[in-house]
C-alpha positions as CSV (number, residue, x, y, z in Angstrom):
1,X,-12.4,18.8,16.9
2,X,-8.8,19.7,16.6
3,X,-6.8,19.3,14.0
4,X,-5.3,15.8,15.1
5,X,-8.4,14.2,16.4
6,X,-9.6,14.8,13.3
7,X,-6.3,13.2,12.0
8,X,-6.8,9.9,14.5
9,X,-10.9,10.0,13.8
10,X,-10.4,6.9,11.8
11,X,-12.4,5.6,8.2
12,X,-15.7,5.4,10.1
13,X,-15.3,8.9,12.3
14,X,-14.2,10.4,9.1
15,X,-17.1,9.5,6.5
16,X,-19.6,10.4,9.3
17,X,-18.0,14.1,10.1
18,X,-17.8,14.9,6.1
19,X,-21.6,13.3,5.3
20,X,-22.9,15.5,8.4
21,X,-20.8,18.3,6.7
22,X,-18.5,19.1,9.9
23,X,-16.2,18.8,7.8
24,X,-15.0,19.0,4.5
25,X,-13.4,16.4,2.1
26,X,-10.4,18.9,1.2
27,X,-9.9,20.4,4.7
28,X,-9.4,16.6,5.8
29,X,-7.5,16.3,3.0
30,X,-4.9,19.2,3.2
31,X,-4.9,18.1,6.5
32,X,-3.5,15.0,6.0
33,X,-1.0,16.0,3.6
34,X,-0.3,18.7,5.7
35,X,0.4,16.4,8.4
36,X,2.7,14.0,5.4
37,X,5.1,16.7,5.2
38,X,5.5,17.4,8.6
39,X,6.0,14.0,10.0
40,X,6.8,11.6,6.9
41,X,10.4,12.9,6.0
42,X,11.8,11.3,9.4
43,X,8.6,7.9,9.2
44,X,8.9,7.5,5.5
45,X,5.5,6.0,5.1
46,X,4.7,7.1,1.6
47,X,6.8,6.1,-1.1
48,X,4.7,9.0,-3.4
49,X,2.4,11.7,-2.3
50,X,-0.4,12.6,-4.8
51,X,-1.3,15.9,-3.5
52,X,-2.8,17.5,-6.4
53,X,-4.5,14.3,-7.4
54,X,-6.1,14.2,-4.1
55,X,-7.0,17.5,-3.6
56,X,-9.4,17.3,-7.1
57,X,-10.7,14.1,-5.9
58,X,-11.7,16.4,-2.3
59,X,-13.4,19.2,-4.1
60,X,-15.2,16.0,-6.6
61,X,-16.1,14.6,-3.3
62,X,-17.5,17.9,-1.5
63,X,-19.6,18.9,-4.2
64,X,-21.2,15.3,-4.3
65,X,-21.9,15.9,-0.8
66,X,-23.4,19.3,-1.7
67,X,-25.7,17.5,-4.4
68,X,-26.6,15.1,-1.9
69,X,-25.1,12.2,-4.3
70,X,-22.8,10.9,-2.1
71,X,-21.7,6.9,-1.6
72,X,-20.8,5.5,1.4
73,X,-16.7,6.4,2.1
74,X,-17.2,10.1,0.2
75,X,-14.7,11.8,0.6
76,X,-12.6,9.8,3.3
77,X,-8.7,9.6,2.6
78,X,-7.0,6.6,2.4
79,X,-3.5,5.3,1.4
80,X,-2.5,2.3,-0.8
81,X,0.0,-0.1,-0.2
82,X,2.6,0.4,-3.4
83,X,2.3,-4.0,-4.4
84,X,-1.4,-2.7,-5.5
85,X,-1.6,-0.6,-9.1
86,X,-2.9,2.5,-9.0
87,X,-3.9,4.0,-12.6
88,X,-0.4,6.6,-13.6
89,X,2.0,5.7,-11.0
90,X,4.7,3.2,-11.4
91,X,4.0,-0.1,-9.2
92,X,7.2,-0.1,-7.3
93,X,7.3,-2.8,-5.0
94,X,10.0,-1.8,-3.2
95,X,12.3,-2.5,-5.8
96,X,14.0,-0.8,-9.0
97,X,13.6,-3.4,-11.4
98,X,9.8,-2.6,-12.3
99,X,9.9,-1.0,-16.0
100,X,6.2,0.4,-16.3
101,X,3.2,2.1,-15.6
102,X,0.0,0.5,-15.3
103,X,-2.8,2.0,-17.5
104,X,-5.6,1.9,-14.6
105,X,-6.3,0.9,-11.3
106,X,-6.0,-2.3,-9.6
107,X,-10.2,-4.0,-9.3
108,X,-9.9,-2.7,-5.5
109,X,-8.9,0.5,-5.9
110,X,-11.6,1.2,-8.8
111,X,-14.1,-0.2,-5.7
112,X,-12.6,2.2,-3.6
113,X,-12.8,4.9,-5.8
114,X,-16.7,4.2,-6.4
115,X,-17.3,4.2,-2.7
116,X,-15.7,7.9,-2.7
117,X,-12.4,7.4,-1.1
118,X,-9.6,10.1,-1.5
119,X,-6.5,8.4,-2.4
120,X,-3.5,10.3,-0.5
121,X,-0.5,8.2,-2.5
122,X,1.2,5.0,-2.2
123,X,3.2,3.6,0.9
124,X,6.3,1.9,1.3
125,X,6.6,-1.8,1.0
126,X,9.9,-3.9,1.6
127,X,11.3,-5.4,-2.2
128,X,8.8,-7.9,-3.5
129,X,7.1,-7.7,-0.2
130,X,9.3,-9.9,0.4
131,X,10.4,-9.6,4.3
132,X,8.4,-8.8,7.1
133,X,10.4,-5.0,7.8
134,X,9.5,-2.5,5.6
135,X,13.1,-1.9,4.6
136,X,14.5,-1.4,0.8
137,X,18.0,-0.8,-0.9
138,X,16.1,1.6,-3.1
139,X,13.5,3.5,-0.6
140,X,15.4,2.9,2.6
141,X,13.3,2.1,5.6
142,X,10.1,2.9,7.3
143,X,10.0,3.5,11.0
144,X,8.0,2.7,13.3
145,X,5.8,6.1,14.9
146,X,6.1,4.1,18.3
147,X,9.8,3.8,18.4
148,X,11.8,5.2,15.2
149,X,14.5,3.5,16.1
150,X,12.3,0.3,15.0
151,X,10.9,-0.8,11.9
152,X,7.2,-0.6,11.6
153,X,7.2,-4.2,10.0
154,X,6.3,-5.9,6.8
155,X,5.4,-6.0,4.3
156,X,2.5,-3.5,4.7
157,X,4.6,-1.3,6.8
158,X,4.3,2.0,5.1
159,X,0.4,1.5,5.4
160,X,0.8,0.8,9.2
161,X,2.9,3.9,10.0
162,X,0.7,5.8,8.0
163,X,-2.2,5.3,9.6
164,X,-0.7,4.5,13.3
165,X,1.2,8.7,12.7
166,X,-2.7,10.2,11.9
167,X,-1.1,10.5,7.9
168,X,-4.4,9.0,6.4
169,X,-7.8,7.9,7.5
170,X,-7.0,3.9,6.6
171,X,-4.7,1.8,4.2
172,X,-4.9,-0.6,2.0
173,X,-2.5,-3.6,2.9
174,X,-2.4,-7.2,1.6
175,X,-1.2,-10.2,3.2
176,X,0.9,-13.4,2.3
177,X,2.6,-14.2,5.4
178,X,1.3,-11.8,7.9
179,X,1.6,-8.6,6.1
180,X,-1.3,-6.9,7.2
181,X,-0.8,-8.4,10.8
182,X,2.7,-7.8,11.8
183,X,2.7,-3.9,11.3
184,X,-1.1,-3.8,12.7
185,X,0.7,-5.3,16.0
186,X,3.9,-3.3,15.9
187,X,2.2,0.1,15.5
188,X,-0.8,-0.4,17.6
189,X,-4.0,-0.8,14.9
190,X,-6.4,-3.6,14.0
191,X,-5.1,-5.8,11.3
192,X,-7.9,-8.6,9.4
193,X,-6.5,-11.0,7.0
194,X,-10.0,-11.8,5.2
195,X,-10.4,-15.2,4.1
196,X,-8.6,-16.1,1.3
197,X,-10.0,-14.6,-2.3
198,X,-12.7,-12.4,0.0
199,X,-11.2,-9.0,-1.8
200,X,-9.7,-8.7,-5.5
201,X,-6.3,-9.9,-5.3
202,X,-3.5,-10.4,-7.7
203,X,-2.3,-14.0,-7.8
204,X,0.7,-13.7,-5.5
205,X,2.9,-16.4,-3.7
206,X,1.4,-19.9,-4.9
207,X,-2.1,-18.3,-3.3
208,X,-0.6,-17.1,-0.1
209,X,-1.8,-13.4,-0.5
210,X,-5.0,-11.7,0.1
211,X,-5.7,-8.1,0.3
212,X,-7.7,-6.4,3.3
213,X,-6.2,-3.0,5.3
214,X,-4.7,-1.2,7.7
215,X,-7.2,0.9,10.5
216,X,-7.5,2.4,13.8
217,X,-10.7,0.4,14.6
218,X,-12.5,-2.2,13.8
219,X,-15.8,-0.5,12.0
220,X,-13.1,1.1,10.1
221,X,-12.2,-2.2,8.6
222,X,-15.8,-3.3,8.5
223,X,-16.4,-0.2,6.1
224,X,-13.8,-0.7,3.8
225,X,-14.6,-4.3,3.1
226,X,-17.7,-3.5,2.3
227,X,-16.8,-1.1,0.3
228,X,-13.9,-3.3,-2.0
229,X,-15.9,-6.7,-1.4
230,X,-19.7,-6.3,-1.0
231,X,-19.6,-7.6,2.8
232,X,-22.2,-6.8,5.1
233,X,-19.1,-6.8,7.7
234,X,-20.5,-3.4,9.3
235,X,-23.8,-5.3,10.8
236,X,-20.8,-7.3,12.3
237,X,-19.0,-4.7,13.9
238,X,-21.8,-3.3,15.1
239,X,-23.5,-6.2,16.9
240,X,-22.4,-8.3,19.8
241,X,-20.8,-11.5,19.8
242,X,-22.4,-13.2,22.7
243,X,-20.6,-15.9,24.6
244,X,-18.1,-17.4,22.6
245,X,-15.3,-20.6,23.6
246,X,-12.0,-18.9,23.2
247,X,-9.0,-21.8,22.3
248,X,-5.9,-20.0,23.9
249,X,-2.6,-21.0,23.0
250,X,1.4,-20.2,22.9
251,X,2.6,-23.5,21.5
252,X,4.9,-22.6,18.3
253,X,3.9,-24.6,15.2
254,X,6.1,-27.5,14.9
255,X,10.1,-27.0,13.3
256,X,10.2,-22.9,14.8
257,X,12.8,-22.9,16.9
258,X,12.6,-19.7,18.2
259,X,11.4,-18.2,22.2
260,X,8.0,-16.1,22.9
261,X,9.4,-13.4,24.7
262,X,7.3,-12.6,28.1
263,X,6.0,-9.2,26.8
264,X,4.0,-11.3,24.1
265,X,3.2,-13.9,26.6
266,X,1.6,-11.5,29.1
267,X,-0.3,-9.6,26.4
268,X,-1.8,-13.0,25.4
269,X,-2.6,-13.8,29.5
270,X,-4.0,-10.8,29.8
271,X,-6.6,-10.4,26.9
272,X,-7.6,-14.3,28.4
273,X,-8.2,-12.6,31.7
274,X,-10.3,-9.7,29.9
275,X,-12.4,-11.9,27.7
276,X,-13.3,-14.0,30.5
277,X,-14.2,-10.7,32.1
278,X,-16.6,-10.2,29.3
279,X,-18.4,-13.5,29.6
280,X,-16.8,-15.8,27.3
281,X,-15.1,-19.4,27.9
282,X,-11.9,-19.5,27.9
283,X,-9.3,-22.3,28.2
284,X,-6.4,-23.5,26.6
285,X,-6.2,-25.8,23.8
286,X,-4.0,-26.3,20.8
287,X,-4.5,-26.2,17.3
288,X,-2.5,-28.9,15.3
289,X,-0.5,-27.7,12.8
290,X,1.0,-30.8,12.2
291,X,3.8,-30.1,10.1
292,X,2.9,-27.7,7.7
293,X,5.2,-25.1,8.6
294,X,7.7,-26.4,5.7
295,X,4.5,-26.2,3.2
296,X,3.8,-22.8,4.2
297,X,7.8,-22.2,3.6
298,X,8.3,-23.7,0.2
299,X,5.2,-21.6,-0.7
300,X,6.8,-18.7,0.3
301,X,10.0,-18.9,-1.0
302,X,9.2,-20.8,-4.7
303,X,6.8,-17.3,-4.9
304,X,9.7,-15.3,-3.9
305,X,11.8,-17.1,-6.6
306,X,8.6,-17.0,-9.6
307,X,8.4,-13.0,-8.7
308,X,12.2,-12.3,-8.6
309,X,12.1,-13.8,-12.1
310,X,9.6,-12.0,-13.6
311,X,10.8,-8.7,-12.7
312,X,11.6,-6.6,-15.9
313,X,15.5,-6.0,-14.7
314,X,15.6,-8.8,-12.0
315,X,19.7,-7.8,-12.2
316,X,18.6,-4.6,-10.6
317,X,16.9,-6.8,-7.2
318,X,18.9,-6.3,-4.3
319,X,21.3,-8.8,-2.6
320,X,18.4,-9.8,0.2
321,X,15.7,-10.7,-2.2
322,X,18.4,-12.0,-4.8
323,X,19.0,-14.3,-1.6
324,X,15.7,-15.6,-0.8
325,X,14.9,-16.0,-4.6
326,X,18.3,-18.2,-4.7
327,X,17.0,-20.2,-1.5
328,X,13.5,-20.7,-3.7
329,X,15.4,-21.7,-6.5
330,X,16.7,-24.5,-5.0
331,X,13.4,-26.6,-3.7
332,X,12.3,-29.0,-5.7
333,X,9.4,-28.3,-7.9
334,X,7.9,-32.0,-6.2
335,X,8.5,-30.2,-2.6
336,X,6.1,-27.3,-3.4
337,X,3.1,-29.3,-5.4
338,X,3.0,-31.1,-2.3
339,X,2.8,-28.2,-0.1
340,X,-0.2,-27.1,-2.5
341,X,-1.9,-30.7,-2.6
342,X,-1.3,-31.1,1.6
343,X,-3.4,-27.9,1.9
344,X,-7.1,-29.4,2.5
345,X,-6.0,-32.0,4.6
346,X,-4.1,-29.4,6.9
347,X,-7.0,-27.1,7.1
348,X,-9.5,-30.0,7.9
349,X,-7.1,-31.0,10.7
350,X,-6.4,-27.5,12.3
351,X,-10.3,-26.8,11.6
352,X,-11.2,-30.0,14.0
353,X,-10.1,-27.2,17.0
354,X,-13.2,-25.7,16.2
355,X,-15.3,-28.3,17.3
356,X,-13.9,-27.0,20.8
357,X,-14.1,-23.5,20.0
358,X,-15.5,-20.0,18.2
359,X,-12.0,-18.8,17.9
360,X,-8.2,-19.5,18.4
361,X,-6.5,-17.0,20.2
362,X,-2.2,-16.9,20.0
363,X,0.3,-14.3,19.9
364,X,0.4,-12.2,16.6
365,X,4.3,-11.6,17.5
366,X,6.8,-13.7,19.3
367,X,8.9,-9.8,20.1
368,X,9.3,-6.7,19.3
369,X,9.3,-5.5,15.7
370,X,13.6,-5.4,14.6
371,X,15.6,-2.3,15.0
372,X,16.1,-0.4,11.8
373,X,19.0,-2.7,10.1
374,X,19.1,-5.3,12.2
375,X,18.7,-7.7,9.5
376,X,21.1,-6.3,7.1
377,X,23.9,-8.1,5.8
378,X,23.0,-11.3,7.3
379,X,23.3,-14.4,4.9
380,X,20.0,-15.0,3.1
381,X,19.4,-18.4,5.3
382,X,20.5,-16.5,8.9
383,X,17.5,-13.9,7.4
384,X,15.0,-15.8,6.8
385,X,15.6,-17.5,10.1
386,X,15.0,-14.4,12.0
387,X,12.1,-13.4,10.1
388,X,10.4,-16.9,10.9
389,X,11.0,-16.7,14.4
390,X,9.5,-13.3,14.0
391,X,5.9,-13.8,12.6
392,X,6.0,-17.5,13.8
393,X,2.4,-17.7,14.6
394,X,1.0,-16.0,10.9
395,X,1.9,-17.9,8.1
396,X,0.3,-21.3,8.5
397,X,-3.3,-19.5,8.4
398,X,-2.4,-18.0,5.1
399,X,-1.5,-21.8,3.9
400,X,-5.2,-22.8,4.8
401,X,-7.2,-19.9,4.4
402,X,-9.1,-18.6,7.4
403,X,-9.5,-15.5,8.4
404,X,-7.5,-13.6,11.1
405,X,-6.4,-10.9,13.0
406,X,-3.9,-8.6,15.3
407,X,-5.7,-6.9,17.8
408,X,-3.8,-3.6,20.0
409,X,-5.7,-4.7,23.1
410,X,-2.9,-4.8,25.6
411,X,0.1,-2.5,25.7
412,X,4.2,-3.2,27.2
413,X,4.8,-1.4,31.0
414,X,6.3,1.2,28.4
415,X,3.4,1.8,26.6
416,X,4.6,0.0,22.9
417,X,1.6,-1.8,21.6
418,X,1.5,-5.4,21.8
419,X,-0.6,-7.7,19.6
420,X,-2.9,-10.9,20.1
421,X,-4.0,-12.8,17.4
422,X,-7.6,-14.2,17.1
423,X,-8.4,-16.6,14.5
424,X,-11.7,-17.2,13.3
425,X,-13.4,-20.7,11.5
426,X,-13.2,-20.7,7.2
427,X,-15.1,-17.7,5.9
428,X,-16.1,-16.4,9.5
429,X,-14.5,-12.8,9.6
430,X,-18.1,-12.0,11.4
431,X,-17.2,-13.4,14.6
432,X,-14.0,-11.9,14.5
433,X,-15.3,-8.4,13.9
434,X,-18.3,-8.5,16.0
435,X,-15.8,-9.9,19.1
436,X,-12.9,-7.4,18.0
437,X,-15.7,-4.3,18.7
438,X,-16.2,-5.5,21.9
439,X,-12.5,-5.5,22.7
440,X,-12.3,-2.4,21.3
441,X,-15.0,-0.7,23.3
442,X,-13.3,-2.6,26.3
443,X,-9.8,-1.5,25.9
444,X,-10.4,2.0,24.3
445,X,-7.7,0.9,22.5
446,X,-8.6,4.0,19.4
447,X,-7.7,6.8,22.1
448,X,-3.9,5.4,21.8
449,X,-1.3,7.8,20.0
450,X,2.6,7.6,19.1
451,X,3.8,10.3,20.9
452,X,5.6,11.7,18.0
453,X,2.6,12.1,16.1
454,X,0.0,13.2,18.6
């Protein structure tokens, strides 16, 4: 293979070339950061390279693989999203008001670490993982391999440019409002949100958060959570999903005011004409999100307020997350124990839709990821009216808790990816694997490269 298929061969294609010994744990690995300093200084996906840190976990790795010890991802290199800790390096967030240096590693990354993985460094995030563009007053922003003059979105967008420009093997993201989804739809890559608690998490965002990753495919992902969780999500991938009822549906949760631009619409028509070409029942039908969009918002924002706090130097937080902390600061504690209470009896009434149906099916975006800036010095309200709009369609399933994900199945006339989301019932990330494969195989969406990173 050359150099940048091996680069694009993915978590899965990687473990399996190192384990048959085609190739090694450090040539993949200086390849990589080979590949970092080429292309990163104009993406800006990494917010720290560990190079000689990696390279001793490569030659640890190959001579496991020499004693015939090896676990399952030996070797494999992988990036972590800088919101997670990783034992030595400052957790950032985005920000400058962090004043320490965590003594060990975060409970997934030690999992990671046991299953072998090569950790590359730690990618850019936006402050507080706040906003759903992976921009920063002290990192500046990460673009998006696709299109630089966009950003690769938020707030795991340093782990979606990494992977998307061949600049690691997979990435560690996490997810409070679509963080994992919006950059897997902006830069082309398959994006779970597990089910809520299904990987070590810290608390983040009144429960919003979970953790997952960033990959090129979906047995990628399937790997890694077995890895970090114990899953047996790799039988999953692997198997097929049989006929299942596909709900289909545009309709914008209740209080967005916002339009679903055609490119988004016509993705989401045309992965409904190529699942019906693959057997399944299709038909549209709406899930009723009643109106829990304003729960889902005072969640948000009173964790944006409770993290801006905390911060060691919160004077040192810029003037956007000073914002949205200031908007936070203003519910009323009443407003957000309700949000918290209402969240049952929301998920029992979206999850009636699934009397109807195996999974939900909606656009992951409603347009095109923001040019670089585009949100900059905009009134903190204005901002967070733009980002709504934006990831309009994500939020509410982090208020309830079921698992879902962006899959790259259909592309824009120009060739810029275009997500669809698929939504699966509580705790069923197996259907949504085992019917993301087949899209996969469908679509051939892994053969897919930014032109500035081929």
């Amino acid at each position: 293979m050359s150099g940048a298929d091996l680069a694009f061969a993915g978590l899965a294609g990687a473990a399996d070339r190192i384990r048959a010994k085609e190739v090694s744990s450090r040539d993949l690995t200086e390849l990589y950061l080979e590949r970092i300093a080429r292309l990163d200084p104009v993406l800006r996906a990494y917010r720290v390279v560990l190079a000689e840190e990696a390279l001793a976990a490569a030659d640890a790795a190959d001579a496991r693989t020499a004693a015939g010890d090896a676990p399952p991802l030996n070797g494999v290199p992988i990036a972590i999203k800088d919101d997670t800790d990783v034992a030595g390096q400052v957790t950032m967030r985005g920000s400058l008001a962090h004043d320490d240096r965590p003594a060990g590693d975060a409970e997934v990354v030690r999992r990671l670490r046991a299953a072998g993985c090569v950790i590359l460094g730690k990618t850019h995030v936006p402050e507080l993982e706040a906003m759903c563009a992976t921009e920063s007053l002290a990192f500046g922003a990460t673009r998006n391999p696709w299109d630089p003059a966009r950003t690769s979105g938020g707030s795991s967008g340093g782990s979606g440019a990494a992977v998307a420009a061949g600049l690691a093997a997979a990435a560690l993201g996490t997810d409070g409002a679509g963080s994992i989804r919006i950059p897997a739809a902006a830069c082309g890559l398959f994006g779970l949100k597990p089910q809520r608690d299904r990987l070590p998490m810290r608390e983040g965002w009144n429960g919003l958060s979970v953790t997952g990753c960033l990959t090129r495919g979906v047995l990628d992902t399937a790997l890694f959570g077995d890895a970090a969780a114990g899953t047996d999500w790799a039988a999953a991938a692997r198997r097929s999903p049989g006929r299942l009822r596909i709900a289909v549906s545009t309709k914008l949760p209740r209080g967005v005011f916002v339009t679903v631009e055609e490119e988004q619409r016509a993705a989401v028509r045309a992965l409904a004409e190529r699942l019906r070409g693959l057997g399944h029942d299709v038909a549209e039908r709406d899930p009723d999100y009643g109106n829990a969009g304003v729960r889902v918002l005072a969640r948000y924002l009173h964790g944006v307020r409770t993290e801006a706090d905390a911060m060691p130097h919160p004077e040192r937080l810029s003037r956007k997350t000073r914002g949205l902390a200031s908007l936070g600061a203003k519910l009323p504690a009443a407003l957000v124990r309700r949000a918290l209470a209402a969240e049952e009896a929301d998920r029992a009434r979206t999850d009636a839709i699934f009397e109807h149906a195996d999974v939900v099916m909606t656009p992951t975006l409603t347009r095109r990821p923001p040019l670089v800036g585009e949100w900059d010095d905009l009134p903190a309200p204005v901002m967070l009216n733009g980002m709504m709009g934006f990831v309009a369609f994500l939020g509410y399933w982090n208020h309830t808790g079921q698992p879902a994900a962006s899959v790259p199945c259909e592309v824009a006339p120009d060739g810029f990816p275009v997500g669809v989301q698929l939504v699966g019932r509580p705790g069923d990330e197996a259907t949504l694997l085992s019917l993301a494969a087949q899209l996969e195989a469908d679509s051939g969406w892994t053969a897919r490269r930014p032109p500035l990173a081929a």
